[in-house]
N, C-alpha and C positions, 0 to 999 in steps of 0.2 A: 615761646609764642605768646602775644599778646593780642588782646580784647580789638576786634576791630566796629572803629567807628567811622560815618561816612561823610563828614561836609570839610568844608574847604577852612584851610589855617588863614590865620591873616598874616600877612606878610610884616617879613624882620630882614633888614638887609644885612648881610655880612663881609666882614673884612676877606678879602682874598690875599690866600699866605703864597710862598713859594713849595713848590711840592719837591720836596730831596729826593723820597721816593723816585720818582719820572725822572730827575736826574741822573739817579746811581741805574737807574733799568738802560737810559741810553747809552751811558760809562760804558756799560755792560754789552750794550749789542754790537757798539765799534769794538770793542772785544772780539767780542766772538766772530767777527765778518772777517778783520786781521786774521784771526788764525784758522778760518776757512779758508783766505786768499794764499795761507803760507803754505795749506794743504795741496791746492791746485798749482803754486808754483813748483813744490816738491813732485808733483805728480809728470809736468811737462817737463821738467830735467832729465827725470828715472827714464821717459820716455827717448830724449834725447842720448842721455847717457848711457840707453839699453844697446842701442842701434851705434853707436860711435863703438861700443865695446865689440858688436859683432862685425864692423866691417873693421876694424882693428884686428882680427883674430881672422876673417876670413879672405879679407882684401890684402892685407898692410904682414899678415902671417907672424904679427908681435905672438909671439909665446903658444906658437900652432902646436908644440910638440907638447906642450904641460900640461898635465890634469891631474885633476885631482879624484880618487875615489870612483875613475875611468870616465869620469864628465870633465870637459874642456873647462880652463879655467874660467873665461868670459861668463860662461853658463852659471859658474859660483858665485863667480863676482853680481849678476845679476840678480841671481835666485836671494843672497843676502841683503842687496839694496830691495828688494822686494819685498823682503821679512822688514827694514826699518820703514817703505814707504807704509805699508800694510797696521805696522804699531801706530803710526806718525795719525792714520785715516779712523784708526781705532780710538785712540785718544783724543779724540777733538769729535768725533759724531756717534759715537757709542759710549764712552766710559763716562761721556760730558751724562748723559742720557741721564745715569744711575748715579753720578757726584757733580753734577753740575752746579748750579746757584740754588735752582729747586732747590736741592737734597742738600747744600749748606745752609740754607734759609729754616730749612725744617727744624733739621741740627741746633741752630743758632735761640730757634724758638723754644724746642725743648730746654735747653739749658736756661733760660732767660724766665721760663715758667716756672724751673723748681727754683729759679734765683729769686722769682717773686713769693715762691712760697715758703722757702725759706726769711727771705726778708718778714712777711705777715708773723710767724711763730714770735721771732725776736721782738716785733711791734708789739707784738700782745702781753709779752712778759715786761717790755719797757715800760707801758702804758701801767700796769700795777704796782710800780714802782714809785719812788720820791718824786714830784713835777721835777726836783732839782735835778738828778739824776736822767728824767727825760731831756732835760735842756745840756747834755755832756755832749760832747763829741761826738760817742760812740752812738748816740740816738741822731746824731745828726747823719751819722754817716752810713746808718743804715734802716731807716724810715724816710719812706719817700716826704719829703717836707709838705710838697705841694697836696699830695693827698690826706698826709695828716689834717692841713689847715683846712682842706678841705670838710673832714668828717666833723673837727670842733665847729664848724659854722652851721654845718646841718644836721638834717637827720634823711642818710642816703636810705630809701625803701624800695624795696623789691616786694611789683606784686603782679601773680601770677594767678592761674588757675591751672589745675593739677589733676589728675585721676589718683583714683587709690594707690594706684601702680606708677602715680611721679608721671603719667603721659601727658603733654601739651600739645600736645599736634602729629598730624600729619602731611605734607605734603606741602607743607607751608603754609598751613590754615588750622584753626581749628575742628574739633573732633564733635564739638557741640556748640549748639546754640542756648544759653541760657540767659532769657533776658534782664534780669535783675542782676544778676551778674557782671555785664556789661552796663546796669545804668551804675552798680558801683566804683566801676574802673573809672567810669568819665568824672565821678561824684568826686573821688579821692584825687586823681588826675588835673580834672580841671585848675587851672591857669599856673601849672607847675610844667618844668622841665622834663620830657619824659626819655632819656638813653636807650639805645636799640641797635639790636645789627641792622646792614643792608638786607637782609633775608627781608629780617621782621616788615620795613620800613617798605619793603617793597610787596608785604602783604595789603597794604591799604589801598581801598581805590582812591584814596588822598586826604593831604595831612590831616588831623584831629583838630577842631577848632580848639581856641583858646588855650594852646599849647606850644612849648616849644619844643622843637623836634630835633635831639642829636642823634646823628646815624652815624654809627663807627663802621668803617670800612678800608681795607689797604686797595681798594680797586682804585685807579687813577681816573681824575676826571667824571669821578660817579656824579651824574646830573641828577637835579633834584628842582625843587621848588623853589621860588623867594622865600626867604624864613626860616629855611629848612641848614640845620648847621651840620657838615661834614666832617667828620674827624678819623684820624688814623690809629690811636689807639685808646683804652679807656680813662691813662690820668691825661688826655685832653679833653675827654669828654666830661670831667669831674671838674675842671677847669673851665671850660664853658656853663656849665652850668652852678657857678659857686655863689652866683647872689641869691638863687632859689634857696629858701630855709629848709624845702623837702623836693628834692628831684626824685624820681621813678624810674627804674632798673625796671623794663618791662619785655626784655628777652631778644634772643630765643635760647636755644639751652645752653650756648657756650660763651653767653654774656651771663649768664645766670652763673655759673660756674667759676667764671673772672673775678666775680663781686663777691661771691658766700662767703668768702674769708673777711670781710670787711663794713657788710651794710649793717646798719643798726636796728632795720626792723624788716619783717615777712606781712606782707598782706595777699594772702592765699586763699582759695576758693577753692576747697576738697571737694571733689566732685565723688560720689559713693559709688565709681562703679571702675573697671577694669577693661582698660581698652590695649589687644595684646596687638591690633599693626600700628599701632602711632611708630611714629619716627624720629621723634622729640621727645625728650625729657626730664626735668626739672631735678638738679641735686637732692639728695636724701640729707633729710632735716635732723640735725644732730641735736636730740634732746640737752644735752649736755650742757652744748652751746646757750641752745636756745629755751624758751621759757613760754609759755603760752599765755598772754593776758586778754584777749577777748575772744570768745565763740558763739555764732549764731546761726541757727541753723532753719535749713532751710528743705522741709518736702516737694515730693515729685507730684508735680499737678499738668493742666490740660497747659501749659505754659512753660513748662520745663521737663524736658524727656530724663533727668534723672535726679533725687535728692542728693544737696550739698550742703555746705557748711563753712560761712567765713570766720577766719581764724586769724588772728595776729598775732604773732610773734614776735618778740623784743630779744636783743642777745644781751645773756646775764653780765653783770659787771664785773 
């Protein structure tokens, strides 16, 4: 969750891409209409073919004397094309339900998550290594290049405000109003790049002036403002914003989470108190990683309902 501020961005026009996305979803739905239409065709056969069987059997007297298990065979014969239309009806509008695109899309992201966190471990060991050794094969083939070149040109910062308990929000707003707080977000902010979900971006009542605004989102077609840059995942958005020398990671908790493996500094706003209905919450700050190089701190007065303390953090080399 990030700091909300109220006046209008100025406008930046942007290129419009192709969206693959919206392509592979329509790939998908003539999909899935074909084998609705194969279900209904299989349904007016069995129909067909239910009624040929018993006036075969009752009219025409084919195989009147045969049974089976003391039921007439047409009755078998039916009852088993019943059992295949019945599977036929089940796999295409129920098992789709629980293994459909959803549920491989989910799958797909899962694996694709520990494939990026596995990637980050092996970057961080490359990177303490020889440059020469970073410039091998092996470092090429498995550091994202684009996001490397991206970290050597800046300095990516993530900054949030936190409760003692890691809280940022609830409800998709924040939990407090602190106004010093908020003029430090615009102060360090102002005329940088600032990255954000659709949640976040769609907390403002409108864009942040003298900022540029990347909203990551897989929603198709998500409208937005002049100036305002849409992107579908985060090394696009690391990629739009690569002239900025310091772009801003400024939430909500699972753009916080995407970046902690990777940004080079924390600018945090510990707020001194414990909020247990938030709904949002900020990764847990691994001393290890990280290192503390400034704190200021800040008492509770007629102007801020609780004391905090801003803090920055740098990660060790």
């Amino acid at each position: 969750m990030c700091q909300i501020h109220q006046i209008m961005f100025g406008k930046k026009k942007t290129k419009p891409t192709i969206d693959q996305e919206q392509l592979a979803l329509i790939k998908y739905a003539e999909k899935r209409i074909k084998q609705k239409k194969r279900v209904y065709v299989h349904f007016v056969i069995f129909l067909i073919g239910a009624v040929f069987l018993i006036l075969a059997n009752t009219v025409l007297g084919i195989g009147k004397e045969v049974t089976i298990a003391g039921l007439n065979w047409f009755v078998i014969a039916i009852i088993v094309w019943l059992a295949f239309f019945i599977y036929h009806f089940i796999s295409v509008f129920i098992t789709h339900k629980f293994m459909g695109k959803d549920w491989v899309d989910q799958q797909r992201e899962n694996l694709v998550a520990k494939q990026q966190e596995r990637i980050e471990k092996i970057k961080q060991q490359l990177l303490k290594e020889d440059t020469e050794i970073a410039k091998s094969q092996v470092f090429n083939d498995t550091v994202d290049k684009g996001l490397l070149t991206q970290k050597k040109k800046t300095e990516l910062t993530i900054i949030v405000a936190a409760g003692e308990d890691n809280a940022i929000g609830k409800d998709n707003d924040l939990i407090w109003h602190l106004s010093d707080d908020l003029k430090r977000f615009k102060s360090l902010t102002n005329g940088h790049h600032i990255i954000m979900g659709r949640k976040t971006f769609e907390s403002f009542p409108k864009p942040l002036p003298n900022r540029t605004h990347i909203v990551i989102t897989r929603q198709d077609n998500f409208k937005v403002p002049d100036g305002v840059i849409v992107v579908n995942n985060m090394d696009d958005a690391l990629d739009a914003a690569r002239k900025d020398k310091q772009p801003f990671i400024i939430g909500g908790g699972e753009i916080y989470k995407q970046v902690m493996s990777f940004v080079d500094r924390i600018e945090i706003t510990r707020v001194h108190h414990s909020f247990p209905d938030a709904d949002t919450y900020f990764p847990e700050i691994d001393l290890s990683v990280w290192k503390e190089t400034s704190r200021k701190e800040h008492v509770k007065d007629e102007k801020h309902s609780f004391p905090f303390t801003f803090l920055t953090y740098e990660r060790n080399v």
